[in-house]
N, C-alpha and C positions, 0 to 999 in steps of 0.2 A: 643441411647444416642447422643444429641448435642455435637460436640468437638467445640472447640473455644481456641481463643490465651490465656495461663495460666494468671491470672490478677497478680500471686505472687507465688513463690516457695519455700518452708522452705526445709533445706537439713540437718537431721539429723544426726548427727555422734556420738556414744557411743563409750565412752573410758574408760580404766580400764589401767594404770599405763605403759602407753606406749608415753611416754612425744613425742621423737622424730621425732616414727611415725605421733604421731598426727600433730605435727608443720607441716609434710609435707604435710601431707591433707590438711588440713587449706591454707596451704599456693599454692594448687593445686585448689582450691575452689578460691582463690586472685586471678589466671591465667587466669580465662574461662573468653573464650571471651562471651564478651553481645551485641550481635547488636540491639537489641530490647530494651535493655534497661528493661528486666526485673526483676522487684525489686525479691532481694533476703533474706533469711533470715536464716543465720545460726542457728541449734538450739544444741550445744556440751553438753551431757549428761556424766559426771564424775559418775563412778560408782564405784570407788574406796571405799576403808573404811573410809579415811582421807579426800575425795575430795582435793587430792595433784594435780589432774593437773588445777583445777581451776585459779593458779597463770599462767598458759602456754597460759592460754585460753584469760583471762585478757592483758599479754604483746602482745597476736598477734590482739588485738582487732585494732590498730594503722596502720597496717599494712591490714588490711582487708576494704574491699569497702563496705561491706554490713553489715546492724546491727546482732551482734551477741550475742547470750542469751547462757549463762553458768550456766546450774545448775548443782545440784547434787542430786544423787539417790541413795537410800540404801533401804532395804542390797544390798549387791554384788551380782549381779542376773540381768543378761542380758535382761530378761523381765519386769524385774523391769525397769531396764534403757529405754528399745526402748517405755513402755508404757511413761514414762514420758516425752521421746523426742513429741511423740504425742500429748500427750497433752499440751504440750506446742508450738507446732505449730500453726502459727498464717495462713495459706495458707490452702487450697483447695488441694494443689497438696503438697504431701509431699512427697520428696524423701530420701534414706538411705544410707547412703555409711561409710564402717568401718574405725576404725581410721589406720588402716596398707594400705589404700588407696589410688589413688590419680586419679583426676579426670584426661581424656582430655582435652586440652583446647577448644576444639571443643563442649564437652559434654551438657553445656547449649541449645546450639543449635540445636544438635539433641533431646535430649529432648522436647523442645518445638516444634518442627518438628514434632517427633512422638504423643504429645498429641494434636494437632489441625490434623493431618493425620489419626488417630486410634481412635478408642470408646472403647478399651481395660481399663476396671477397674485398671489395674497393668500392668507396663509394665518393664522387663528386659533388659538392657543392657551387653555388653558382658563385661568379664572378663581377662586378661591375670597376669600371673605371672610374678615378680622379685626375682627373687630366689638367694638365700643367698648362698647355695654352690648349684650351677647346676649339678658338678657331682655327686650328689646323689640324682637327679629328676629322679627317674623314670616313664611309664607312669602314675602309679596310682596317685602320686602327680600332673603332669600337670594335670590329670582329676579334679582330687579333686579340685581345687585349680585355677581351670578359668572355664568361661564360655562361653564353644565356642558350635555353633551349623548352618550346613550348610543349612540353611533357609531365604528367604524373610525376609525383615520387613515387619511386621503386624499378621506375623504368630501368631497362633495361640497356646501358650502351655497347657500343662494340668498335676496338683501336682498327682493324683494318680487317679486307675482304669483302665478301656480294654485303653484309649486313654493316659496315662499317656505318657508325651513327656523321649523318653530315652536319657542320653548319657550327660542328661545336669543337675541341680541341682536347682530347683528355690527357693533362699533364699533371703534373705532383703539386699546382699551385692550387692551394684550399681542397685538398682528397686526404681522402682516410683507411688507412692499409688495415687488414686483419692479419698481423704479421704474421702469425705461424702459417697460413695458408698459403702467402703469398713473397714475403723478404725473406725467402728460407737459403739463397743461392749466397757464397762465399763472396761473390760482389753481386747484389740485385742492381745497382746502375753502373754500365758498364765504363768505365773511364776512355773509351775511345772516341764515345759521342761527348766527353767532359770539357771540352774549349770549344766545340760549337751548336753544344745543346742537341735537344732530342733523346737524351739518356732514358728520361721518361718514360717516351713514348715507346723507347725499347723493350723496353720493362713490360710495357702494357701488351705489345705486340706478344712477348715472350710468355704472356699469364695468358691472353687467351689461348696461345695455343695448348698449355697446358689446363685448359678447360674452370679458367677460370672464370664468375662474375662481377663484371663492372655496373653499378648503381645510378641513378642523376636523385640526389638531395638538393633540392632549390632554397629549401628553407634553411641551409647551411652556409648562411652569407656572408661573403667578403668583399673589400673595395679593394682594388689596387692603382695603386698610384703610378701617373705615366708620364713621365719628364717630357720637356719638348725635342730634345735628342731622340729620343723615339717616335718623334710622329716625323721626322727627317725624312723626305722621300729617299737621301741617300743609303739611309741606316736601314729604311724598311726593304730595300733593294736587296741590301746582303743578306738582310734578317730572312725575305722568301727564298733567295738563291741556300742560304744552308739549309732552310726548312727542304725542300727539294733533295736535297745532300743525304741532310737524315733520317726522313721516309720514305726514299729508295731503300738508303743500308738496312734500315731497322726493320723492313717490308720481308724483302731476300734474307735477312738473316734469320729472320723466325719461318721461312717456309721450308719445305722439305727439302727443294732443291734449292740450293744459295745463289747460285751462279746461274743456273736458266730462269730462276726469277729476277734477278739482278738485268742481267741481260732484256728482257719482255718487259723491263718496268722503262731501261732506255729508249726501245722501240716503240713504246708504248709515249716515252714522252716526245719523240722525234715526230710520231704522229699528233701529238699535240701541237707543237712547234709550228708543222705545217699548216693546220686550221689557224692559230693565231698568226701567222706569218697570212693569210688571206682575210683576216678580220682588219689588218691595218691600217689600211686605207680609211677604212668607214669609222673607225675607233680614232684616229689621229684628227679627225676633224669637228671632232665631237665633244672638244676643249681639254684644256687642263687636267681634269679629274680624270676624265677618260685614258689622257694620255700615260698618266700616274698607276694606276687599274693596269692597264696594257703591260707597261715597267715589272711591276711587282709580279704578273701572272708568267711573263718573260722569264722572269729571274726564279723564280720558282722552278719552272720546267727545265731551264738549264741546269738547273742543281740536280734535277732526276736523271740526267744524260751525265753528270760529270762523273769524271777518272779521277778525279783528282781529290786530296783531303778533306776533313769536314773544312767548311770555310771559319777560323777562329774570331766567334762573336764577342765570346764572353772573356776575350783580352783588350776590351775596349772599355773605357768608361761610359759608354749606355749600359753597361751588366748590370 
């Protein structure tokens, strides 16, 4: 693949009734420096049922440097939203970043750094938390919850299989598509994963297998902000039980066979199940944290065994 300087960059952000968060996105996207001077293009997808933040979208237009498009998308369904941020991108290079977000102000310029230095299809930058009550992060929210990974730029990642990269999570929050290579499918997120998440990762399962490259840009920095509703042992409970949910489907749906991988990823969690069902004892006395760790890895692996629907996260207000 030829890299070359980006001619124009649309920066998608889907939002769903989180007015304040979003101003400050928006208004972190107003900060980045441009030495280049390269045109940008907000594209803010309201997914709301009212489209209630399109008035948010409208006052901060005055206040932003670069033309900004405000639609709306229905129903409520996150892959409903991200496909229409797409297709309404007017650039070659479309990048994502969620409305609890907020860029560096560097971030432009790493960005276009890494796509004229990289032939990577997609490329991730890293993530850190703002966390709303810190004493209740433990490590499983710092994981959850940033994107950190002790590697080069340029490195290489990979969504699943013997080479799948561990430790880190590749989703659409702070990555950068090279759309003609890669958002070329009549829905690129499929709206089935769209009320419990994972659409993403679909996405991602679905490009490698068509031989695409996934990136790590460290120097592509975002914070994201993480209410105390999410560091809820109850919320983080559902949040691994759908994770479980949707890297089963999304696993078997991009393998050759769908259904004897479907099948080997329950078996495969059933034997998990069994190991942690013999760790209990030793893990249950081991306090609090331990016991919380144990919940969350539980809940995960029964999501890889379930028959049953994505679990619907993102009809709650932790979304």
């Amino acid at each position: 693949m030829t890299v070359t300087e980006p001619a124009g960059i649309s920066i998608v952000i889907c939002t769903f009734n989180r007015h304040d968060l979003l101003q400050k996105a928006l208004e972190s996207v107003a900060a980045l420096r441009n030495p280049k001077g390269i045109p940008l293009t907000l594209v803010v997808v309201d997914n709301s049922d009212d489209s209630n933040a399109l008035p948010v979208i409208d006052a901060m237009r005055e206040r932003l440097p670069y033309p900004v498009l405000g639609i709306a998308a229905h129903p409520a369904n996150i892959s409903v939203a991200r496909n229409a941020g797409v297709t309404a991108a007017p650039d070659d290079i479309v990048a994502f970043m969620d409305d609890d977000q907020q860029l560096d102000p560097d971030w432009l310029a790493a960005v276009a750094d890494g796509l004229t230095r990289f032939p990577h299809d997609v490329l991730f930058g890293s993530v850190e938390p703002i966390l709303e009550t810190p004493d209740k992060a433990d490590a499983t929210v710092l994981s959850l919850f940033s994107r950190r990974l002790a590697a080069a730029a340029g490195t290489d990642l990979f969504a699943m299989g013997a080479k799948k990269t561990s430790g880190i999570a590749l989703a659409t929050n702070n990555c950068v598509f090279r759309k003609s290579t890669t958002l070329t499918d009549a829905e690129p997120f499929d709206p089935a994963f769209g009320n419990g998440g994972g659409e993403d990762f679909d996405l991602f399962c679905r490009l490698q297998r068509r031989g695409r490259r996934f990136g790590w840009l460290p120097s592509a920095k975002a914070l994201e902000f993480v209410p105390a509703k999410r560091c809820d042992p109850a919320y983080l409970e559902r949040r691994f039980y759908a994770g479980g949910q949707a890297f089963a489907m999304a696993v078997s749906k991009n393998s050759p066979r769908p259904a004897l991988t479907r099948w080997r990823n329950r078996f495969k969690a059933v034997a998990q199940l069994v190991i942690l069902g013999a760790a209990i004892p030793l893990l249950w006395f081991k306090g609090p944290s331990a016991r919380r760790q144990l919940r969350y890895r539980l809940a995960g692996t029964f999501g890889k065994m379930s028959f049953a629907e994505l679990e619907p996260i993102y009809q709650f207000p932790t979304r």
